[in-house]
N, C-alpha and C positions, 0 to 999 in steps of 0.2 A: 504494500500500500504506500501512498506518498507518506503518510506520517511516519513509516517505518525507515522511508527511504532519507526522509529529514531527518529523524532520529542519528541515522548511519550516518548522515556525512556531520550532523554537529557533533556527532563521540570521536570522529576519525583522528587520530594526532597528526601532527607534523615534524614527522618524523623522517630524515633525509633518506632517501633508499639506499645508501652504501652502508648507512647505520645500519639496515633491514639484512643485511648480509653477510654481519658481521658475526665472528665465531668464540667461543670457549675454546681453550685448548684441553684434551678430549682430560689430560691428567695434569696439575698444580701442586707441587712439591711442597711441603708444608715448609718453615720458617723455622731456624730450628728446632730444640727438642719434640719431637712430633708424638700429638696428641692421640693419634688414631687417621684411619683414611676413612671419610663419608664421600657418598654417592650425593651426587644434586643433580635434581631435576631441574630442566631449563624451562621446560612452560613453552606454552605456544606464544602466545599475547608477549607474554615477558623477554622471551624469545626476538621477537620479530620487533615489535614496538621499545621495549625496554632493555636494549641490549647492555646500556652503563648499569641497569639496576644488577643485572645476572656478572655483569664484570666487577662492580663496585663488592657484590656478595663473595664470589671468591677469591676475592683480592684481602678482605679482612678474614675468611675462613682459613689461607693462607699464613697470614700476617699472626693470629691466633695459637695456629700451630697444627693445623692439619690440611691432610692431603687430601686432594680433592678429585675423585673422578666423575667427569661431566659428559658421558656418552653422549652425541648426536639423537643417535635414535633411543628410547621411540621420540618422534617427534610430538605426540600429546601423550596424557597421562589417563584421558574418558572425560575428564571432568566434568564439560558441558553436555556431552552426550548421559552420563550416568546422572547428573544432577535433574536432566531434561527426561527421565525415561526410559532413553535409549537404549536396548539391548545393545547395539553396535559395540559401547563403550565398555563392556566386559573383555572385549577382545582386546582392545587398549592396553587396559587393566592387567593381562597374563604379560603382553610383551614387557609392560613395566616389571611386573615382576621379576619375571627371568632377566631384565638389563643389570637389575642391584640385586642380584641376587648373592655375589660375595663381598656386600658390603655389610658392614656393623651397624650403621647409620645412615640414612636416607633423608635428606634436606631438603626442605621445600624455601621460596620465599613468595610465592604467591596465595595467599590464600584458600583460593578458590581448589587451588592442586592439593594443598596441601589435605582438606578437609575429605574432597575426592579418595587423595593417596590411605588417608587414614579409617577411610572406611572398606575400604578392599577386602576385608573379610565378612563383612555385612553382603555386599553387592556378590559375591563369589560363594555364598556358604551353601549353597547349592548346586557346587560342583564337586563332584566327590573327589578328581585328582586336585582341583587347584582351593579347596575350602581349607584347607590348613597351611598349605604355603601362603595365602591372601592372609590370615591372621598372621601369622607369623611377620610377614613382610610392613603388616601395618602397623604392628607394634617396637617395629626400627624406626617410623615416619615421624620428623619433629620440626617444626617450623625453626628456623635457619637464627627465633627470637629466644627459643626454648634451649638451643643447644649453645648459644655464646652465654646465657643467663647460670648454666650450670657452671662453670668454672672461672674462677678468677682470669681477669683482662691480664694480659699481656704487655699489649702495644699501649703507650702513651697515650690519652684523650689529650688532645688542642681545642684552645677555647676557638667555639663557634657563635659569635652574638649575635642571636636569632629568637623569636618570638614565633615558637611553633604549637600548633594546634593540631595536637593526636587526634585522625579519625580511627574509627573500630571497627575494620571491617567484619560484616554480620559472618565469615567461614571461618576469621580466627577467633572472634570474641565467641560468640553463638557456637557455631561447633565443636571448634575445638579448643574453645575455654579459657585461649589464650590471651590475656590483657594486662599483666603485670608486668611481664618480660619485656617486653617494647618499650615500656614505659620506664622499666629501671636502665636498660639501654640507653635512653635517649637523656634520661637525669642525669646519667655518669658522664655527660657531656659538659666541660666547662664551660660556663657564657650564656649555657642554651636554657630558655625561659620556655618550661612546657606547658601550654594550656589547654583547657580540655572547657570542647564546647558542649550546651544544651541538647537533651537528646542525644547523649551518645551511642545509645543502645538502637536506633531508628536509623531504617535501611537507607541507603544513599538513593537507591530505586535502581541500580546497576544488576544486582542481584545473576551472576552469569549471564543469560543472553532476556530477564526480562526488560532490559529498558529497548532491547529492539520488537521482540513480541508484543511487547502491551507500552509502547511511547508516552500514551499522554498519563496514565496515574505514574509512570516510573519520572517523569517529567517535575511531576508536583512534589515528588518525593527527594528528585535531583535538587532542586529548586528549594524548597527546606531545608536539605542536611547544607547546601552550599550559603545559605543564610546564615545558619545558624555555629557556621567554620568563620566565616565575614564578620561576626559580631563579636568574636575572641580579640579583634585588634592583633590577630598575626599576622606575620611576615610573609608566610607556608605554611603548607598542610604536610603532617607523618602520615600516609598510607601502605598500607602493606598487601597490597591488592590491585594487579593492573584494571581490572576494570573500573572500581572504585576512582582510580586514578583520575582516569579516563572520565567518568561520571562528573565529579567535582569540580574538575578542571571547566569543562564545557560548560557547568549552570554558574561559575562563576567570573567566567567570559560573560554569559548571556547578561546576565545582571549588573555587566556592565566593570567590574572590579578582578579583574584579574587575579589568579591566587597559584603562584608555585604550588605544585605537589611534589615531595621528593618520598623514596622509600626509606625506610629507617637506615638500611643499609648504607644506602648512599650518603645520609648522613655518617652515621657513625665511620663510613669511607672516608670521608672528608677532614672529620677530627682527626683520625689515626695519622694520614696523612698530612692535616697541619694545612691543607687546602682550603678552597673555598669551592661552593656550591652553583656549579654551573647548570646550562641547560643544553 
């Protein structure tokens, strides 16, 4: 429909296409004394759209002290297909399996994957070869916030003086429970003023692919959560979520006020590295 199709070009980024092609290299040698090797999933969206966020993540998983293997394929994880229904996205779901299958640890930094990844034994318990490898596999899967929250920092934090405003995307807060970690992440940053707006808990309307399916309530919903990020008096927005990203960004262009979104990563990338925060 045209509202779908307006929907789709006001989410689209602008995103240079050499960025769009740009790669992981497949393994990341840890930084000294090494921690352990985890598997990270690259994500489609995050992938293709957010390639500094996937580079910025194993650049401090590195810097942290572990190694990092980042296979190519598979190139999705089911997410939007098993989120949507999909039987397709079960078949997804085995090749992921079998990619990390000899790792200890399996990283996410997109949300949406990560919640997907963690359910794999839910979505698969109805398969009698792969319903116990699908648990097993999901209980490796930990957001990329959850696995630097467990172990004492490494790398030096650099003051970054910034007045950032944490959103909560509904697949780490809501699914997978996660909301402290990000937040003590982002505190351990010198300089950085963390604020948290109204309605944290209330979806952005991104929701995987409902803001193209259903445009005008995911609209009303864009349009809220991007008001109510505007009224914190931030610099930027903390998301951990490309769509989410994506959502934010666009209703607060529409409304006239533009609002950086960066990943936590990218942040905490920037202090490690004593840089500043580009686009």
């Amino acid at each position: 429909s045209l509202a779908r199709l307006r929907s789709l070009i006001a989410l689209a980024p602008q995103t240079p296409l050499r960025q769009s092609f740009q790669r992981l290299p497949e393994r990341t040698p840890a930084r000294g004394t090494s921690r352990g090797r985890v598997g990270f999933v690259q994500g489609c969206v995050q992938r293709v759209f957010f390639h500094r966020v996937n580079a910025a993540t194993v650049a401090v998983l590195s810097t942290e002290g572990y190694e990092v293997f980042a296979p190519r394929r598979p190139r999705c994880c089911g997410a939007l297909e098993l989120h949507s229904g999909e039987d397709s996205g079960r078949a997804s779901a085995r090749v992921t399996i079998d990619a990390f299958a000899d790792c200890d640890r399996v990283v996410v930094n997109a949300a949406g994957c990560g919640s997907a990844l963690k359910d794999y034994g839910h979505f698969l318990r109805d398969d009698p070869k792969w319903a116990a490898r699908a648990q097993a596999f999901s209980a490796r899967v930990c957001d990329i916030t959850e696995l630097l929250a467990e172990d004492e920092a490494r790398a030096i934090r650099h003051p970054l003086e910034m007045r950032l405003a944490y959103h909560d995307a509904c697949h780490l807060a809501h699914a997978q429970q996660v909301r402290s970690q990000p937040r003590e992440l982002l505190r351990a940053v010198p300089g950085l003023e963390l604020l948290e707006p109204a309605e944290w808990e209330i979806c952005c309307g991104s929701a995987g692919v409902y803001n193209l399916l259903e445009p005008e309530p995911a609209a009303a919903l864009g349009e809220r959560k991007a008001r109510n990020l505007l009224a914190t008096g931030a610099d930027a927005v903390a998301a951990a979520n490309p769509g989410c990203a994506l959502q934010i960004a666009a209703h607060c262009r529409a409304l006239g006020r533009p609002l950086r979104v960066h990943h936590p990563l990218e942040i905490l990338h920037a202090s490690i590295e004593g840089g500043s925060l580009t686009r």
